[in-house]
N, C-alpha and C positions, 0 to 999 in steps of 0.2 A: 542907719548904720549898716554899711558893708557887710560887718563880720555877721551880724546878724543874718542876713540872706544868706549869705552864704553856708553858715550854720546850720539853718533852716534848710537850703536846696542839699545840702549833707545826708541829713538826717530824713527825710522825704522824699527827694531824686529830684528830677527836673521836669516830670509830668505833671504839666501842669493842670488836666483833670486830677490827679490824684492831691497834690495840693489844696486844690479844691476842698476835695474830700474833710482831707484833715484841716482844712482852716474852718468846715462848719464843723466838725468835731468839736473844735477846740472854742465855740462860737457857745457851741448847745450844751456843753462841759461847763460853761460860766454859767448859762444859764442854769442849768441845774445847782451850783454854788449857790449864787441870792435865791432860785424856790427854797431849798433846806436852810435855808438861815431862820425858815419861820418855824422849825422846829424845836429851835434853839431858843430865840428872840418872837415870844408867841404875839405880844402885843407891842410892835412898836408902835410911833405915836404917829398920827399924821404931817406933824411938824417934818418931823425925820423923813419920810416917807414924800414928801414936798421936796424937798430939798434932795433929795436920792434922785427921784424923776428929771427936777430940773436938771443937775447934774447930765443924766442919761442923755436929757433931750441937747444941751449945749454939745456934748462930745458926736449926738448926730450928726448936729447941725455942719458944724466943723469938718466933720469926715465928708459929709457929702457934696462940700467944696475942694479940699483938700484932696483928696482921694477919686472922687468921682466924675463930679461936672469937670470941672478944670482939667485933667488928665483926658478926660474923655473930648475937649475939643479942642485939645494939642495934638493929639492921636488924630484927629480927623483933618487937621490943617497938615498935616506931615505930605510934602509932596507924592511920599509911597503910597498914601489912601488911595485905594479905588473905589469912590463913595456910590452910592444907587442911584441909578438914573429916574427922574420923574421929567416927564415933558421936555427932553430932551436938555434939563438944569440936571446937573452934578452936585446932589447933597454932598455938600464937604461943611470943613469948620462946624459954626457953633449950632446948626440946620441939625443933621444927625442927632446931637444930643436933647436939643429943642424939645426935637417927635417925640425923643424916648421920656421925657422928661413928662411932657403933658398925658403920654398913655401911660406911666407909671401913678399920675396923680388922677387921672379919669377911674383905673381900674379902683385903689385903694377906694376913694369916692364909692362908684359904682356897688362896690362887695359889701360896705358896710350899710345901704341903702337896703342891695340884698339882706342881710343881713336881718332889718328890722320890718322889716315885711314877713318872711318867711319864717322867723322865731314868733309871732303869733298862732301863725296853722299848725306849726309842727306842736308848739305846746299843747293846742288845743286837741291833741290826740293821747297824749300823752295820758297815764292812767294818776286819777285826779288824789284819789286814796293812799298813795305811793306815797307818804311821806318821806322827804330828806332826811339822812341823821341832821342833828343842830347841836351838837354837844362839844362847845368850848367855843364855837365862833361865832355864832347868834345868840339875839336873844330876843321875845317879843315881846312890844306894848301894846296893850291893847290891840292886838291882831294884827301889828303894822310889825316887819322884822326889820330890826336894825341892828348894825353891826358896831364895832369900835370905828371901824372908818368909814363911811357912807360913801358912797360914791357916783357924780352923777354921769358917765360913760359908760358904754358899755364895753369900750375896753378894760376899763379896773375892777368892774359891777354893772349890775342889772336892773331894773325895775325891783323895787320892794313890796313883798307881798299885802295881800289885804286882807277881811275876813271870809267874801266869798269866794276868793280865788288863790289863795296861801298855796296851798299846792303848788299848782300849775307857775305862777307865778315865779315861784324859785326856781321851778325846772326852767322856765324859759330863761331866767338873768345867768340861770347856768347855763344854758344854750347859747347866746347872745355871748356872755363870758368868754367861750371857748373859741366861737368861731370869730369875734372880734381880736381875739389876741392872736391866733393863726395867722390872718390878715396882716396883722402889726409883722411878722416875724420875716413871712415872705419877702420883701425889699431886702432885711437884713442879708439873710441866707443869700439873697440872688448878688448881693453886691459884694461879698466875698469873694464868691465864686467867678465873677468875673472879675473883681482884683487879681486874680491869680491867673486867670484866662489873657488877661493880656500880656504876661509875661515881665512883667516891673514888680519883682518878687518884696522890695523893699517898701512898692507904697501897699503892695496888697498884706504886707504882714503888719503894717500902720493901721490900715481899714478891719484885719482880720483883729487887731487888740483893740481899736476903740471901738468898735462894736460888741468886743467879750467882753470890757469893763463895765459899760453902760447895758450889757444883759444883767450884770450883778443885782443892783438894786432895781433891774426893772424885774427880774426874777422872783425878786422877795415880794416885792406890789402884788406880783402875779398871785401870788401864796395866799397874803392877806386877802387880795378881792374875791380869790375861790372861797373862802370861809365866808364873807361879805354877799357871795351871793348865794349861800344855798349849801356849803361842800363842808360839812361841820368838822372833819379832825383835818389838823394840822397835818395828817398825813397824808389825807384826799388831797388840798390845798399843795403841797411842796408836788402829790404826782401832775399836777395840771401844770404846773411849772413847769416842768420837766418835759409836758406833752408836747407844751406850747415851742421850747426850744426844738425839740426834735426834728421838725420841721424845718429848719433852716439848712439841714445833712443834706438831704436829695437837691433842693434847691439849690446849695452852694454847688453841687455837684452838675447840676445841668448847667448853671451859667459858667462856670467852667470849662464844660463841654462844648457848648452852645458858640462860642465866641473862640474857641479854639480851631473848631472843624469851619466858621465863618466868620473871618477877620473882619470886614465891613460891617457886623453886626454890633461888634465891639461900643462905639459910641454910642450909638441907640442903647444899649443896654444898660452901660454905664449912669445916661438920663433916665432912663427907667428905675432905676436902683433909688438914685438920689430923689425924684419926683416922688417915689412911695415915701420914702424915709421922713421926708421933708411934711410931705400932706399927715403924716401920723404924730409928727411935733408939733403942729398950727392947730390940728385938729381934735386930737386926743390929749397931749403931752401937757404942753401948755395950758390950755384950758382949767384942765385935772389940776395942775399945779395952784391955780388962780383961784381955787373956789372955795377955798377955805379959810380967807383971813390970813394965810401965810404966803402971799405974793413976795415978801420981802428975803425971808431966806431960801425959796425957790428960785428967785433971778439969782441970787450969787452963788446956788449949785450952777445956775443955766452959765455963769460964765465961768466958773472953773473947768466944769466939765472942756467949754471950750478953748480956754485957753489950754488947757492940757491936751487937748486932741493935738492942737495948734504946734506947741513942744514936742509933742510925738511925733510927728508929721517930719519933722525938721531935722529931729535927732536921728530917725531912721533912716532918713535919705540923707544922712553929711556921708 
């Protein structure tokens, strides 16, 4: 929808770093909506909670065709690209986004590999006495802790404690917690940000809402798994939500940047965006959704989500 960019370059101007800016604003803004909804709504069900994610992950999926791959190698077939020279071959078309696509799925890969390697050493320094609060979101059985929703990623949850490592143990699913959802966020953040960096104010304010609807309930997961792994009030849980969005400000703000001061970069970054997005719904998303007996009402979140991206997508740019 016309009016809409327009409304929007109105009321933000036409820099499109700063656009940026406020598209992860308004990114990390949602995100904070679903963390505090668990203040409210302390124990949804998993059922619910299935069906939310799939949701999330359908409206990725969607955006990161819609919005990213696709845009990004019309933009690189456009006669005015001056693509990067390698061996004297002119990356143009779908090459540019290709690259970006396989280093955005190497990296997410890559970090969460990190991830489980280096959450055992750090734990193991960590002081073992320190008890977690556990008051309202744990509970243990026989020295095993388990939650309302269990979870076996370490983007939703952690490893669960045992009797001789209970401590430790929770600090790490909180560790692993925190920096597996960071992870998740970064593609987000960055592919805003370069929505708005290539100057198509209409598909990037597409990309900037289906990514703030689908932080909604991925915000509240976020809530629940912080209790889930270790973070006992509802309060700790909604700020880990909040942390996790946060994160997507700077990033929307540099791929903004980044693609504004170097146009050729554009389509590589675009695959980059999509290839994270995409590896954290195959890998995390879906999965998560699948492990519970509720396969069935998380595919028909997974395709409303998309079919509404899909409408959005259409409505914005008529």
């Amino acid at each position: 929808m016309v009016a809409a960019a327009d409304l929007f370059v109105r009321i933000v101007g036409e820099n499109p770093v700063i656009q940026g800016l406020v598209g992860g604003m308004v990114i990390a803004g949602l995100n904070l909506v679903g963390a505090s909804i668990v203040l409210l709504w302390r124990n949804p069900t998993e059922k619910w909670l299935d069906a939310a994610l799939g949701f999330a992950a359908g409206v990725m999926l969607s955006a990161s065709f819609t919005s990213l791959l696709l845009p990004g190698i019309e933009f690189a077939s456009e006669p005015s690209y001056r693509g990067l020279a390698l061996g004297g071959f002119e990356l143009v078309g779908i090459v540019p986004v290709l690259i970006g696509f396989l280093l955005g799925t190497v990296l997410l890969d890559r970090g969460e590999r990190w991830v489980s390697y280096v959450g055992p050493l750090i734990s193991s320094r960590l002081v073992a006495d320190s008890e977690p609060e556990t008051d309202g979101g744990t509970e243990t059985d026989g020295g095993t802790e388990t939650g309302s929703h269990g979870h076996s990623h370490a983007h939703l949850a952690g490893p669960s404690a045992t009797d001789s490592d209970g401590s430790n143990a929770r600090l790490m699913s909180v560790l692993l917690f925190t920096v597996a959802i960071t992870l998740h966020n970064m593609p987000e953040g960055l592919a805003v940000g370069v929505g708005f960096g290539s100057g198509d104010v209409a598909n990037a304010i597409a990309l900037m809402l289906a990514i703030g609807i689908q932080n909604v309930p991925e915000g509240l997961a976020v809530s629940v798994a912080a209790i889930n792994a270790g973070l006992g009030r509802s309060t700790y849980a909604a700020f880990a939500g909040i942390r996790a969005g946060l994160v997507e400000i700077p990033l929307a703000l540099f791929g903004a940047w980044a693609v504004t001061v170097a146009a050729p970069l554009l389509p590589y970054a675009m695959g980059f965006a999509a290839g994270g997005m995409l590896y954290v719904i195959g890998d995390e998303i879906l999965p998560e959704t699948h492990s519970r007996g509720y396969e069935r009402v998380a595919t028909w979140g997974f395709m409303i989500g998309a079919a509404l991206m899909l409408a959005l997508d259409v409505v914005l740019a008529a």
